[in-house]
N, CA and C of each residue as an Amber inpcrd file, in Angstrom:
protein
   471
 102.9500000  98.1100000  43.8140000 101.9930000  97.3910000  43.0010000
 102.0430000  97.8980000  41.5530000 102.4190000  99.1460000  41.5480000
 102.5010000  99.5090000  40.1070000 103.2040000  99.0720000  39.3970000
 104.3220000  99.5090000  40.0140000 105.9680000  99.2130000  39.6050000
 105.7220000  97.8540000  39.4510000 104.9940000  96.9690000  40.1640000
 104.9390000  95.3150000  39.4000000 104.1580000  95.4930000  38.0180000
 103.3520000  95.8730000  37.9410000 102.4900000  95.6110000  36.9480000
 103.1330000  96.2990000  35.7940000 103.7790000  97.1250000  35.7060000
 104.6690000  97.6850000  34.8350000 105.4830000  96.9420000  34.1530000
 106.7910000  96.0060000  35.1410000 107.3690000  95.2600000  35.2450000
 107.1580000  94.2530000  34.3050000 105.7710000  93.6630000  34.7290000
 105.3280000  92.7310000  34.3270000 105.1510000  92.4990000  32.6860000
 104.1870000  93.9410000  31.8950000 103.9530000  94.2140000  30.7310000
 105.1420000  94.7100000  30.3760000 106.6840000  95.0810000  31.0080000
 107.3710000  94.8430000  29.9500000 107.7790000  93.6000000  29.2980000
 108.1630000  92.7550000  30.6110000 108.6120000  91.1180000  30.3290000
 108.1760000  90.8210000  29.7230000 106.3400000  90.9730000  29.4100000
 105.8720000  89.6780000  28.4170000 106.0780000  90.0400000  27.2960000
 106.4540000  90.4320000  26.4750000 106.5070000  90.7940000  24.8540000
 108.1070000  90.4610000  24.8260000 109.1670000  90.5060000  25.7970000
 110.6610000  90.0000000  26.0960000 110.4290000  88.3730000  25.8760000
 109.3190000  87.7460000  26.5470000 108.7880000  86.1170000  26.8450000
 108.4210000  85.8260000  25.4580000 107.4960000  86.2740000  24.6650000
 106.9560000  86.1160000  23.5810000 108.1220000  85.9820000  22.3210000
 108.8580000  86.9120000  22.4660000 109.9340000  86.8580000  21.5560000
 111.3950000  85.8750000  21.9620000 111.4290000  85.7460000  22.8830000
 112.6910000  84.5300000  23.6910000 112.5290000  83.7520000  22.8120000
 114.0260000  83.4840000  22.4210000 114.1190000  82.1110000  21.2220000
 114.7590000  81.4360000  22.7230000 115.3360000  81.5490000  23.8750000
 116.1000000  80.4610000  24.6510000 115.1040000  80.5590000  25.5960000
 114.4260000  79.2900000  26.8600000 113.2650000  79.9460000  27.6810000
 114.0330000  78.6620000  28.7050000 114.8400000  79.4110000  29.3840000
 115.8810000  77.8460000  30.5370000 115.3230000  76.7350000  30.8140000
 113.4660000  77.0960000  31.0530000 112.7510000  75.9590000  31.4060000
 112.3680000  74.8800000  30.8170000 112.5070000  75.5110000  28.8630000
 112.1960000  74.4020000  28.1510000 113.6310000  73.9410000  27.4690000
 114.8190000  74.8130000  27.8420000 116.0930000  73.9870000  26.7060000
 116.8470000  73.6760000  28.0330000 116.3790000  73.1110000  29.6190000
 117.1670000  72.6240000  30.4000000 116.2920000  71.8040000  31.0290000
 117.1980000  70.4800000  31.3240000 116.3320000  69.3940000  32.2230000
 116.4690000  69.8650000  33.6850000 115.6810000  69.8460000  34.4570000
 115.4830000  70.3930000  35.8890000 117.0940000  69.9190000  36.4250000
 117.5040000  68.8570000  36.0530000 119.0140000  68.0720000  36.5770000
 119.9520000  69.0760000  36.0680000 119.8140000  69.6620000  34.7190000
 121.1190000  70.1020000  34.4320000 120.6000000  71.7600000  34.9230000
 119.4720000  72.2600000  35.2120000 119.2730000  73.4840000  35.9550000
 120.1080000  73.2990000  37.5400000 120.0100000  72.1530000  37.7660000
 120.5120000  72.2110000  39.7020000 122.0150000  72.3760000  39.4330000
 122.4180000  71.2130000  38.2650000 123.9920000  71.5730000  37.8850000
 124.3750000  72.7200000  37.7170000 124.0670000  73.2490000  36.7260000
 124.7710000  74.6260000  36.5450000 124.4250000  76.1200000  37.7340000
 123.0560000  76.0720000  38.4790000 122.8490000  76.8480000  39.2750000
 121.5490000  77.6430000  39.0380000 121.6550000  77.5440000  38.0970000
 119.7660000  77.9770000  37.3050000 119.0570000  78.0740000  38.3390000
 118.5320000  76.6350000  39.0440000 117.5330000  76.6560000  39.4800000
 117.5820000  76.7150000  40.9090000 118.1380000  78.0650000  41.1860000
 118.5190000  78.6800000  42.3170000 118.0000000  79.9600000  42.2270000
 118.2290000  80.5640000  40.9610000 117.2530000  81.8240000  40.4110000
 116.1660000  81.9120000  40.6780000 115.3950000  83.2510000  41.0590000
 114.4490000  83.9780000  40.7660000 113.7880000  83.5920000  39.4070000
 112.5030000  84.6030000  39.5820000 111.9480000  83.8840000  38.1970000
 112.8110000  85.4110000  37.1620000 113.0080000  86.5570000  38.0680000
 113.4400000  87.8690000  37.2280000 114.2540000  87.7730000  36.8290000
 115.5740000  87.1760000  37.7510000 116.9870000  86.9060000  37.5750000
 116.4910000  85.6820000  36.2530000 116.0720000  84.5220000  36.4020000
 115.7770000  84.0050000  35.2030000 115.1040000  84.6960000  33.5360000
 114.2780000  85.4700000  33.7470000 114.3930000  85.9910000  32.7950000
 115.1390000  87.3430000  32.6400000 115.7850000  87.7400000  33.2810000
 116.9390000  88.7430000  32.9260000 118.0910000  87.9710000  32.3130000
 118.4520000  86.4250000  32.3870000 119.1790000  85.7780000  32.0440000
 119.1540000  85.2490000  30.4650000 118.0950000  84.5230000  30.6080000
 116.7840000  84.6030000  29.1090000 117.3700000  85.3230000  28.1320000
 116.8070000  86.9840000  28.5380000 117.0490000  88.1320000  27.6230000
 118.2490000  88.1160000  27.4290000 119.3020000  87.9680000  28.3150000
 120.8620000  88.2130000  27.5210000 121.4710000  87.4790000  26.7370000
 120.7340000  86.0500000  26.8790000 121.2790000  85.2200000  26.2700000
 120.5330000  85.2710000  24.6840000 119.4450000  86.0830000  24.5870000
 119.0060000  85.8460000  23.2020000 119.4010000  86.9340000  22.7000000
 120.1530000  87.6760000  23.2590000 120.3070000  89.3190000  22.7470000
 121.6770000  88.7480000  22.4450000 122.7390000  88.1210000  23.1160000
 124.2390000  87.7460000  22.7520000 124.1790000  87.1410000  22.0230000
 123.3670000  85.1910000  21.8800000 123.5610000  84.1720000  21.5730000
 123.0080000  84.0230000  20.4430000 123.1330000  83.2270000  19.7940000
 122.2880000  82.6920000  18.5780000 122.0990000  81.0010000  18.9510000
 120.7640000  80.4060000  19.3300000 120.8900000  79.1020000  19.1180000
 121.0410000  78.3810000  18.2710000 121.6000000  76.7430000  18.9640000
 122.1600000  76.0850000  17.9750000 120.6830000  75.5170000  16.9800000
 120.7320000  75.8410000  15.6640000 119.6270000  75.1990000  14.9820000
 119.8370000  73.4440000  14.8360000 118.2140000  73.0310000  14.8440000
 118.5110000  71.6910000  15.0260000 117.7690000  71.0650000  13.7070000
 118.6000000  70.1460000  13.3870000 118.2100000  69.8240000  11.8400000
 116.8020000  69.4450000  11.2720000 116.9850000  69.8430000  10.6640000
 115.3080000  69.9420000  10.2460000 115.0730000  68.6220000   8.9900000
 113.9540000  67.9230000   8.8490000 113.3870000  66.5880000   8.2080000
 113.9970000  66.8380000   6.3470000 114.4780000  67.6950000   5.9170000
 114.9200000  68.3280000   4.7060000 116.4480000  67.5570000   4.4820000
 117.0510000  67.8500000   5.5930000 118.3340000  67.6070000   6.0330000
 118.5750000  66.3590000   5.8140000 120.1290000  65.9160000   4.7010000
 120.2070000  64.9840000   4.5680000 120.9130000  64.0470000   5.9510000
 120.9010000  62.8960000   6.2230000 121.2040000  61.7150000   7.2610000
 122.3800000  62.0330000   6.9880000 123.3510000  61.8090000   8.5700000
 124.8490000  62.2350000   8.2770000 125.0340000  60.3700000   7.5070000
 126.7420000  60.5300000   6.9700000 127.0610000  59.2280000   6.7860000
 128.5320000  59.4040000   6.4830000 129.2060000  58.0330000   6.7750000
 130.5890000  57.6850000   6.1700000 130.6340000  58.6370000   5.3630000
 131.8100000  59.0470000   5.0930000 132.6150000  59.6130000   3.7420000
 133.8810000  58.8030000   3.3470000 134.7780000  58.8770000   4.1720000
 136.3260000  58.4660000   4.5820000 136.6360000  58.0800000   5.3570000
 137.2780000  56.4600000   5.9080000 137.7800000  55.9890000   6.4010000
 139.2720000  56.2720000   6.5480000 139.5720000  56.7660000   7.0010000
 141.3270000  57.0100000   7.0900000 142.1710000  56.2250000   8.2690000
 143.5870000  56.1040000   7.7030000 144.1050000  54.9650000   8.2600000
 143.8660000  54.3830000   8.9160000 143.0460000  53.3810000   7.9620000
 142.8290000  51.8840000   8.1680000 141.4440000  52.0600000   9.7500000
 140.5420000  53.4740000   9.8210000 139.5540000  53.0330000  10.9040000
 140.2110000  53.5900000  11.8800000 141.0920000  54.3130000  11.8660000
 141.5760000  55.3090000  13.6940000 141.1500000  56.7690000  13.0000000
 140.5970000  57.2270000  11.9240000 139.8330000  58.1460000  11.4700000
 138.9190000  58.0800000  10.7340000 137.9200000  59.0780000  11.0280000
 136.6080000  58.8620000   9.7660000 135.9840000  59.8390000   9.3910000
 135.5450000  60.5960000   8.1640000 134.9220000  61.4240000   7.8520000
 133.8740000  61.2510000   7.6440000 133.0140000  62.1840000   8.0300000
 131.7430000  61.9880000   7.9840000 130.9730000  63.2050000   6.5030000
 129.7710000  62.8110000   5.9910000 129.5000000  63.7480000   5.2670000
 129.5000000  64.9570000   5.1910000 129.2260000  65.5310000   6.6580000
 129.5450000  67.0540000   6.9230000 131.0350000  67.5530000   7.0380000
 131.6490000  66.8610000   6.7520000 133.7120000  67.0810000   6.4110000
 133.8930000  66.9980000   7.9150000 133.5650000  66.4480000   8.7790000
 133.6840000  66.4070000  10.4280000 134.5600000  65.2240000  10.4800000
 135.5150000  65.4010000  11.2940000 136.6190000  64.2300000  10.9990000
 136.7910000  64.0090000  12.9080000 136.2800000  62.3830000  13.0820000
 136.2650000  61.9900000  14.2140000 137.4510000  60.9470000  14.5510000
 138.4160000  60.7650000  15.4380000 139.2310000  59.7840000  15.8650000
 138.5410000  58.6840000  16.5800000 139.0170000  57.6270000  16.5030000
 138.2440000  56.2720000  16.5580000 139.0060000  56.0180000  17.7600000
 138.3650000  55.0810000  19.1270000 139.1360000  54.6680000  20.5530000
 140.0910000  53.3380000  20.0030000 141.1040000  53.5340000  20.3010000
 141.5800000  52.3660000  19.9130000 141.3390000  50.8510000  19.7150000
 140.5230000  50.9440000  20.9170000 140.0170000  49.2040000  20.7170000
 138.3490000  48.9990000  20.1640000 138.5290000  50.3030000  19.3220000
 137.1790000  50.3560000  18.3630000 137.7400000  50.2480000  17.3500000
 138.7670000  50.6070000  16.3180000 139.4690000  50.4810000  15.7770000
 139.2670000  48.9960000  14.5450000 139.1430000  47.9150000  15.1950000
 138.8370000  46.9590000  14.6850000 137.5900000  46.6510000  13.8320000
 136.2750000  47.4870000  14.4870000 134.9010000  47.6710000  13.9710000
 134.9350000  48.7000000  12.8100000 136.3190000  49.7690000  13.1900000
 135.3330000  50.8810000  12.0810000 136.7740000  50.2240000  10.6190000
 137.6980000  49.7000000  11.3460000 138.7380000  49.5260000   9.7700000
 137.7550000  49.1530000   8.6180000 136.9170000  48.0780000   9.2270000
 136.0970000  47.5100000   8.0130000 134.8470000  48.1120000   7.6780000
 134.8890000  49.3720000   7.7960000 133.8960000  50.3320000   7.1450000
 134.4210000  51.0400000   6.6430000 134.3590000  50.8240000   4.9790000
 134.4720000  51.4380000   3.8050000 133.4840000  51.6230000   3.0990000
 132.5180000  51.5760000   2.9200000 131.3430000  52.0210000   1.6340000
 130.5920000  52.9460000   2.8370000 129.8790000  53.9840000   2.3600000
 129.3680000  55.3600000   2.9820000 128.2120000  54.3350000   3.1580000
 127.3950000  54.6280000   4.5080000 126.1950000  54.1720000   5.1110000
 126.0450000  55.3380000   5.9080000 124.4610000  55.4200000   6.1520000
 124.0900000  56.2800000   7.4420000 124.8560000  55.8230000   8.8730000
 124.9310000  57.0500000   9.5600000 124.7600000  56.7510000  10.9450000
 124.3680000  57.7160000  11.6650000 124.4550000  57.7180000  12.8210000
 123.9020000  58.2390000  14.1080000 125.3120000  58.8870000  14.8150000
 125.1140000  59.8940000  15.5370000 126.1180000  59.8080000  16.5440000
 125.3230000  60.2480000  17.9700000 125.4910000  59.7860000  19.2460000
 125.2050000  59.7300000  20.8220000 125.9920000  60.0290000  21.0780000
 125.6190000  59.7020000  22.5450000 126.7470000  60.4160000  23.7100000
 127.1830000  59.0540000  24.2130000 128.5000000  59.0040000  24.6530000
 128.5510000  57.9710000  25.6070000 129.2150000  58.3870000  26.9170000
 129.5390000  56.6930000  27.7720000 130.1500000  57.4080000  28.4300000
 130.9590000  57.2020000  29.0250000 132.0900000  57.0400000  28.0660000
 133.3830000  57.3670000  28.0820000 133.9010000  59.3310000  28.0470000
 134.5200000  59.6470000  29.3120000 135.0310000  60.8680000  29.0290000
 136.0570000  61.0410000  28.2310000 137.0490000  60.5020000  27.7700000
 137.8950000  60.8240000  26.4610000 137.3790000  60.2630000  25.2940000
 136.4510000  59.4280000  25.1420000 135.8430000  59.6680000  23.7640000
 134.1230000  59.5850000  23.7840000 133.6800000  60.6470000  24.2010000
 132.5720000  61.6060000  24.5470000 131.3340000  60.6780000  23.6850000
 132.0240000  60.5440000  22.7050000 130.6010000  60.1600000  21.2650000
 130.3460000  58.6300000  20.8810000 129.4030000  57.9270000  20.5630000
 129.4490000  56.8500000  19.8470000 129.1880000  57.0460000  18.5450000
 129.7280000  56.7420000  17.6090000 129.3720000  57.1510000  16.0980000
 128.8030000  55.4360000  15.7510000 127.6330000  55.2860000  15.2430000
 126.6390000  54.2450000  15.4120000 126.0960000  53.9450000  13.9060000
 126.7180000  52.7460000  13.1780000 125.7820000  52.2800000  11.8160000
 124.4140000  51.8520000  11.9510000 123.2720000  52.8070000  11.5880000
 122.2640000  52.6720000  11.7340000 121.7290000  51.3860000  11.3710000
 122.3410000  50.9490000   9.7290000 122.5700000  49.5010000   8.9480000
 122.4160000  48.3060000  10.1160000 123.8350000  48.0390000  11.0780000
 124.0780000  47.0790000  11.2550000 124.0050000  47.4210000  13.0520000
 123.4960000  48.6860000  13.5100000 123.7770000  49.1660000  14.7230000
 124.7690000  48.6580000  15.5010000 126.1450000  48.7520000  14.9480000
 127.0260000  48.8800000  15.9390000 127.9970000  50.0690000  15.9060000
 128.6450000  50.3050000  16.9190000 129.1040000  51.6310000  17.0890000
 130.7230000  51.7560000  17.6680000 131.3380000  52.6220000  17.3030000
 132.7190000  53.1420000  17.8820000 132.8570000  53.8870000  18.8400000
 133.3680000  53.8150000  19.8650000 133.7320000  55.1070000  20.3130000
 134.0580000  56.5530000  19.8380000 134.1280000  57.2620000  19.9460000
 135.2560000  58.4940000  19.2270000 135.3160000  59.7080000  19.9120000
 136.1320000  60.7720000  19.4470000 135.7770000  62.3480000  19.6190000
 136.2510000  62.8590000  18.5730000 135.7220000  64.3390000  18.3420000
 135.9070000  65.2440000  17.4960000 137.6580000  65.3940000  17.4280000
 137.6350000  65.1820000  16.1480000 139.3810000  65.7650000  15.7790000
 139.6850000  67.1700000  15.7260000 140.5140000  67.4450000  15.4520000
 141.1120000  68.6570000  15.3360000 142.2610000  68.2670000  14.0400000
 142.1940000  67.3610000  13.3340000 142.6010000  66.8080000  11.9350000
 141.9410000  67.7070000  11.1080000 143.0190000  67.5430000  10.3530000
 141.8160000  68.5580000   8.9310000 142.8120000  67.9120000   7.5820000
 141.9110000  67.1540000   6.5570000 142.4800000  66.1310000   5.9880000
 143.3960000  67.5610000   5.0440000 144.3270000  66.7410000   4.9630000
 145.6660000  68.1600000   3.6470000 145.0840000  68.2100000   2.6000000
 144.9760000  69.6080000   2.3460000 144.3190000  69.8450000   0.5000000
 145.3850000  69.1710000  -0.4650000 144.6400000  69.0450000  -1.6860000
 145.5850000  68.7660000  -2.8520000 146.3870000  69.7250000  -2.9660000
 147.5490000  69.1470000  -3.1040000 148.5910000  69.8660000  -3.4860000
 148.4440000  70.9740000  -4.8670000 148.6170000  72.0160000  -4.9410000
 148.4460000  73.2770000  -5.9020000 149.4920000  73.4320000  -6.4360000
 150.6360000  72.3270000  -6.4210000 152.4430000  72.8780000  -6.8200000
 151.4320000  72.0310000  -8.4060000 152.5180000  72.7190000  -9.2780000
 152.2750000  72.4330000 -10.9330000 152.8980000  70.8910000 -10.8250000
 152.0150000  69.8000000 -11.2020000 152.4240000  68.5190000 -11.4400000
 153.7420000  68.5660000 -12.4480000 154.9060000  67.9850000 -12.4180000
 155.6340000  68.1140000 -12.8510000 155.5380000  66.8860000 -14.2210000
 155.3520000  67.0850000 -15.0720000 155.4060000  65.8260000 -16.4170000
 156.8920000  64.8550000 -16.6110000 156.4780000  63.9270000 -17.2330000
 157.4740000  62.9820000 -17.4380000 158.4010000  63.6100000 -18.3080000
 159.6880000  64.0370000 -18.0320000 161.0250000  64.7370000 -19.5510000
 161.2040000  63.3340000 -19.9970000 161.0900000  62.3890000 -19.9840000
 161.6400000  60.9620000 -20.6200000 160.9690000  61.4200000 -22.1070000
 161.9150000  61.3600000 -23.1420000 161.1490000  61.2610000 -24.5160000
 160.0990000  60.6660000 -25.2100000 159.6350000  60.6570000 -25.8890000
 158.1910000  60.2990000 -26.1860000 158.6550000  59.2570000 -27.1470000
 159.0910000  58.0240000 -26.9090000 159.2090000  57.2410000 -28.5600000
 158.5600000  56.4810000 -28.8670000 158.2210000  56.4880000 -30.5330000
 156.6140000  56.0380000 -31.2890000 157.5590000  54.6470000 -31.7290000
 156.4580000  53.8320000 -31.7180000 157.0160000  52.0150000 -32.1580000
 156.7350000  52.3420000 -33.5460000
């Protein structure tokens, strides 16, 4: 009985300070998935604690934060940059919707559910959407070689 109550007043000031708490950043569905909710409540918060002592959560954007949007359309709508330099590949037979998005507008991105292209990237404007996934593209910097000038002579009329 001691040894609980001991127990106990250490956890809560561990609870109080938990930035991750499984019960509130997991839906009971994705607790049965992964095995969570097979745990103890100790084993759960022994889990808790490691994960806030290892992890850093992902911060979630806050009302300050500008709306993602278009940046770059690249060839011709099978790529697109988004304002955060995030460069998404377009499903092929989406392709047709995003070619003709050229001027930067908000959008959205979801989940879909397609497993090879995970995301819908969605014009808030006109709500329609592409398929896509995250690239692993990274558009080529400007070239840093010294522009080479015209040697053709300079002749005045």
């Amino acid at each position: 009985m001691y040894f609980f109550l001991l127990s106990s007043l250490v956890c809560i000031p561990c609870l109080l300070c938990a930035n991750i708490i499984l019960d509130q950043a997991m839906t009971p569905e994705d607790q049965h998935k992964t095995g969570i909710a097979k745990l103890n409540r100790k084993q759960k918060l022994a889990l808790e604690s490691w994960l806030n002592e290892n992890f850093t959560p992902k911060e979630h954007p806050s009302q300050d934060q500008e709306p993602l949007s278009l940046s770059i359309n690249i060839d011709n709508g099978q790529k697109l940059q988004l304002s955060d330099n995030s460069i998404w590949e377009v499903h092929p037979q989406d392709v047709d919707i995003s070619a003709v998005w050229i001027t930067p507008f908000p959008l959205q991105i979801e989940k879909s559910t397609n497993p090879t292209y995970p995301f819908l990237l969605k014009n808030t404007r006109t709500q329609m959407s592409v398929r896509a996934r995250k690239s692993s593209y990274t558009p080529m910097e400007k070239s840093k070689e010294h522009v080479r000038k015209n040697t053709m002579p300079y002749q005045e009329e």
